[in-house]
VOVOBA-122703 format. One record per atom (N, C-alpha, C): residue in three letters; residue number from 1; x, y, z; atom name. Coordinates in steps of 0.2 Angstrom, whole numbers, plus 5000, padded with zeros to 4 digits. Example, Ala and Ser with C-alpha at 12.3 -4.5 7.8 and 13.67 -1.06 7.14 Angstrom:
- ala	1	5066	4972	5039	N
- ala	1	5062	4978	5039	CA
- ala	1	5066	4984	5039	C
- ser	2	5064	4989	5035	N
- ser	2	5068	4995	5036	CA
- ser	2	5064	5000	5039	C
REM end
This chain:
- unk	1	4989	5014	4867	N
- unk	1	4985	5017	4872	CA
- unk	1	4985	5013	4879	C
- unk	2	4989	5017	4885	N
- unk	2	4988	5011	4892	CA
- unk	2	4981	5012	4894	C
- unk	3	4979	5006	4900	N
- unk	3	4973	5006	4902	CA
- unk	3	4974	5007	4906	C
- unk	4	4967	5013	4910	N
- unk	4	4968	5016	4915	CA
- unk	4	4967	5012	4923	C
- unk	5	4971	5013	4928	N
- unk	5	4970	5007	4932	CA
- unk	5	4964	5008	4935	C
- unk	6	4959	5001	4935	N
- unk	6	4953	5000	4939	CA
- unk	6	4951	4999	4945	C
- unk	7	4951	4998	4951	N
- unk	7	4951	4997	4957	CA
- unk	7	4945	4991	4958	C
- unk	8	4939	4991	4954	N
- unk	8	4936	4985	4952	CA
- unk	8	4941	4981	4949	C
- unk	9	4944	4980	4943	N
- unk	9	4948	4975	4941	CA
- unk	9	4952	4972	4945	C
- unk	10	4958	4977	4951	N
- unk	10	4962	4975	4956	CA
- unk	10	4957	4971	4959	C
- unk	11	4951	4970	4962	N
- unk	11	4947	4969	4968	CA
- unk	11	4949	4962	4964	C
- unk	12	4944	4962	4957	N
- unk	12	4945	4954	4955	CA
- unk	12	4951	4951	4956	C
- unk	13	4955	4955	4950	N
- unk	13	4964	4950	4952	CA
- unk	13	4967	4950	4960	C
- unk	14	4964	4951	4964	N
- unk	14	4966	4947	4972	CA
- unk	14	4961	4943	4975	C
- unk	15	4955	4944	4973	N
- unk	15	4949	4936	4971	CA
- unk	15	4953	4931	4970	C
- unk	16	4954	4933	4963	N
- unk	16	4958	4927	4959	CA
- unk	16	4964	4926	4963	C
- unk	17	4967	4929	4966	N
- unk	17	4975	4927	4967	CA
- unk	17	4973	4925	4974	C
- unk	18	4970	4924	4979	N
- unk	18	4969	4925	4986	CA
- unk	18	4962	4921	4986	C
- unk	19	4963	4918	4993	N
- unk	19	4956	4914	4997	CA
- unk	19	4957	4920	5003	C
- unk	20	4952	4923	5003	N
- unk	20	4951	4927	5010	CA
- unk	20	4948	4924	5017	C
- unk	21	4950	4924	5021	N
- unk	21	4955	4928	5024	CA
- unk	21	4960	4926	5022	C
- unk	22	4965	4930	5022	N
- unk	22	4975	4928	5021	CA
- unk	22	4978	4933	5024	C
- unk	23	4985	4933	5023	N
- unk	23	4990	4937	5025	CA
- unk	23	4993	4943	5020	C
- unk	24	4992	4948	5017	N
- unk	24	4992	4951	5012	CA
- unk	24	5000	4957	5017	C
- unk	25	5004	4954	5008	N
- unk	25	5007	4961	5009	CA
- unk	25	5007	4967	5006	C
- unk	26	5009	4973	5009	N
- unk	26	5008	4976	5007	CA
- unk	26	5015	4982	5005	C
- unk	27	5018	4987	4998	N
- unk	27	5023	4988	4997	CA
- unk	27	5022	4996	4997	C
- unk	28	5024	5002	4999	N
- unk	28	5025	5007	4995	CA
- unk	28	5031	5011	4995	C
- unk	29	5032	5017	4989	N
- unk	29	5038	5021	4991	CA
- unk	29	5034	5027	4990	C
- unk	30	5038	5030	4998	N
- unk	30	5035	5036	4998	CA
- unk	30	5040	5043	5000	C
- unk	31	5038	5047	4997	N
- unk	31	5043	5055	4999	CA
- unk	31	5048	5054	5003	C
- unk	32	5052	5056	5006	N
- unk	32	5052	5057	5014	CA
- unk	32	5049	5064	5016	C
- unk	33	5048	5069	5012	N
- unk	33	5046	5074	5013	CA
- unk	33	5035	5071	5016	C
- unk	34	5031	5064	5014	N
- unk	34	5027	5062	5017	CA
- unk	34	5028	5056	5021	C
- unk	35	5033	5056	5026	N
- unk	35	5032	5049	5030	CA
- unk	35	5028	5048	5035	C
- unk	36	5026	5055	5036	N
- unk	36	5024	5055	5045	CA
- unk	36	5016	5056	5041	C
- unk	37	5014	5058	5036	N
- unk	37	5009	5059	5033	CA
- unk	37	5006	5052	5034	C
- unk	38	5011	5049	5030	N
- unk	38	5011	5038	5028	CA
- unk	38	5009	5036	5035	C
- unk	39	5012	5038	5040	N
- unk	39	5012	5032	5045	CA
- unk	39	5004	5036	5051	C
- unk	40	5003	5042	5049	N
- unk	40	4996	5044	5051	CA
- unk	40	4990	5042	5048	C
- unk	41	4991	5042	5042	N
- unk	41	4984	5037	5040	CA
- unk	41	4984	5032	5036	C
- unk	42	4990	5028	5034	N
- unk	42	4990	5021	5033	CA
- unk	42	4992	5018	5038	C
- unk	43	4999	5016	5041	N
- unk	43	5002	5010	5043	CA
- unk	43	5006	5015	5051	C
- unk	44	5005	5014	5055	N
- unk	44	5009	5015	5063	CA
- unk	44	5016	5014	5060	C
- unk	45	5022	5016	5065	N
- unk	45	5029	5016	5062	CA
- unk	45	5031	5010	5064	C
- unk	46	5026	5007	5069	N
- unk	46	5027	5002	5072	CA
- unk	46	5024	4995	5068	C
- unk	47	5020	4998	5065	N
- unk	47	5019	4991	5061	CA
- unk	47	5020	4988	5053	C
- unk	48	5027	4993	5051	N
- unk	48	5030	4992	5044	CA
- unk	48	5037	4990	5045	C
- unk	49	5041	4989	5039	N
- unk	49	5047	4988	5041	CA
- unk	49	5048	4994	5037	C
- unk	50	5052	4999	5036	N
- unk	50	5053	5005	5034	CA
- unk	50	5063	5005	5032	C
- unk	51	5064	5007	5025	N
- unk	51	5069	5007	5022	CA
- unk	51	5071	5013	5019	C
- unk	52	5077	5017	5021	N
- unk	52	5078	5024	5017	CA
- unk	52	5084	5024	5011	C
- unk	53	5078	5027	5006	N
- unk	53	5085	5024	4999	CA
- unk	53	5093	5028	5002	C
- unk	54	5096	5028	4997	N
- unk	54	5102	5029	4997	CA
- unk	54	5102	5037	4997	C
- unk	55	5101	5040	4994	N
- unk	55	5098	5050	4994	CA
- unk	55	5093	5050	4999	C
- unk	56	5090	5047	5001	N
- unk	56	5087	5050	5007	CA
- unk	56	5080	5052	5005	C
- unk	57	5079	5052	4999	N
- unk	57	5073	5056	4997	CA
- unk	57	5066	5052	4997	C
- unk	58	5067	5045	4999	N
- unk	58	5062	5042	5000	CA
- unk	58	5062	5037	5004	C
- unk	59	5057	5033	5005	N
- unk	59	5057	5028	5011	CA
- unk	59	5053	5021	5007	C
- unk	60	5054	5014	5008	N
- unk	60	5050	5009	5006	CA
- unk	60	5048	5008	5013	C
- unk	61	5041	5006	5013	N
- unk	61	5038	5003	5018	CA
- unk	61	5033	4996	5017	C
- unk	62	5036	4993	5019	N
- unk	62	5033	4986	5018	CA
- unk	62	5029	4981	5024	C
- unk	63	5025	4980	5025	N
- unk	63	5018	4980	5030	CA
- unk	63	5015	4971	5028	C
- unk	64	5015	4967	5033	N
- unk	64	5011	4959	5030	CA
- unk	64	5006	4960	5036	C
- unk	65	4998	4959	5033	N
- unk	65	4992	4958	5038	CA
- unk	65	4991	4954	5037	C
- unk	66	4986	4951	5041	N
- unk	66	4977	4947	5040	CA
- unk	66	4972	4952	5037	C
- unk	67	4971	4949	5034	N
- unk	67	4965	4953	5029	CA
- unk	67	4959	4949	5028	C
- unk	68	4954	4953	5030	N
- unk	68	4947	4947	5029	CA
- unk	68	4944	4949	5024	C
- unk	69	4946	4953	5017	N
- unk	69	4942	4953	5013	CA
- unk	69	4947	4958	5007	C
- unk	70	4944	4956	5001	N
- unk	70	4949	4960	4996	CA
- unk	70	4947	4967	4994	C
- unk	71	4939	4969	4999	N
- unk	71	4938	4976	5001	CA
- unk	71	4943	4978	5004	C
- unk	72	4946	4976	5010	N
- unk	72	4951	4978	5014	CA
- unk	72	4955	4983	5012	C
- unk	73	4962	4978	5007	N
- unk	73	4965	4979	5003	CA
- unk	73	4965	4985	4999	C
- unk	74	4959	4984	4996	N
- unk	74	4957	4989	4991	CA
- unk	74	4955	4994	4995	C
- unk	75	4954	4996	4998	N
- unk	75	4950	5003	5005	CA
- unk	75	4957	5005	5006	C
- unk	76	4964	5000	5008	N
- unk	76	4969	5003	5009	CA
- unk	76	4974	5007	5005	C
- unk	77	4973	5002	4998	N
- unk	77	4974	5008	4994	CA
- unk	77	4973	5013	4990	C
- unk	78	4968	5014	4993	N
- unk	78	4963	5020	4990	CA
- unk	78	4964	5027	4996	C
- unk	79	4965	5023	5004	N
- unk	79	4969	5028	5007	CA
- unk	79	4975	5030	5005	C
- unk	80	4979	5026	5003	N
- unk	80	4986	5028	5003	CA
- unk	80	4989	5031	4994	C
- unk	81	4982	5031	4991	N
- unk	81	4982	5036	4984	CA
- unk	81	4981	5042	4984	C
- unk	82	4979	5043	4994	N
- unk	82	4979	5051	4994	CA
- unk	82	4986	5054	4995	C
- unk	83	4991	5051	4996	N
- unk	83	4995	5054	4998	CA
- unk	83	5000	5056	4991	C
- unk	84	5001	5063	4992	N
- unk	84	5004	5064	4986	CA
- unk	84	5013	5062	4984	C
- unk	85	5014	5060	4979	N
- unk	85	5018	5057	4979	CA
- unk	85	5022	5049	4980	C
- unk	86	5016	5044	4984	N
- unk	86	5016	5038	4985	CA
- unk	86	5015	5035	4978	C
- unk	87	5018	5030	4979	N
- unk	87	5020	5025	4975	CA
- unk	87	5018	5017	4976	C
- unk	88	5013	5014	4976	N
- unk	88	5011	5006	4977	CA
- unk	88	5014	5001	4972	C
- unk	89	5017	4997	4976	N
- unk	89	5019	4991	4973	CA
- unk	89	5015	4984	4973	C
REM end
């Protein structure tokens, strides 16, 4: 039986992994059928480094902040959960 992912738990293990403030990366794969969705409500085009697989059907987008807190992080990927088909790494 897998265990379902907690976003309490995440909050913890980036406590434990991180002294806040830091620089937090962040990783996703997304559609390409949502990119423009991606870059509307998480990250500017301007502030990712953005890769298109080989078929074309998707994009990684990879993003390093400042983050003052592991709220932060967590609020981002709770926006970026809405998007259907995203992937967090």
């Amino acid at each position: 039986m897998s265990k379902s992912f907690s976003y309490e738990d995440f909050k913890k293990k980036l406590e434990d992994q991180h002294q806040f403030p830091t620089n937090y990366t962040y990783k996703f794969i997304v559609p390409s059928t949502e990119v423009e969705h991606f870059h509307k409500e998480i990250f500017p085009r301007q502030m990712v480094e953005e890769k298109r697989s080989k078929n074309g059907k998707f994009f990684s987008f990879t993003a390093r902040f400042a983050v003052r807190s592991s709220d932060e992080v967590v609020n981002t990927y709770k926006k970026a959960a809405k998007i259907p088909g995203l992937i967090s790494l």
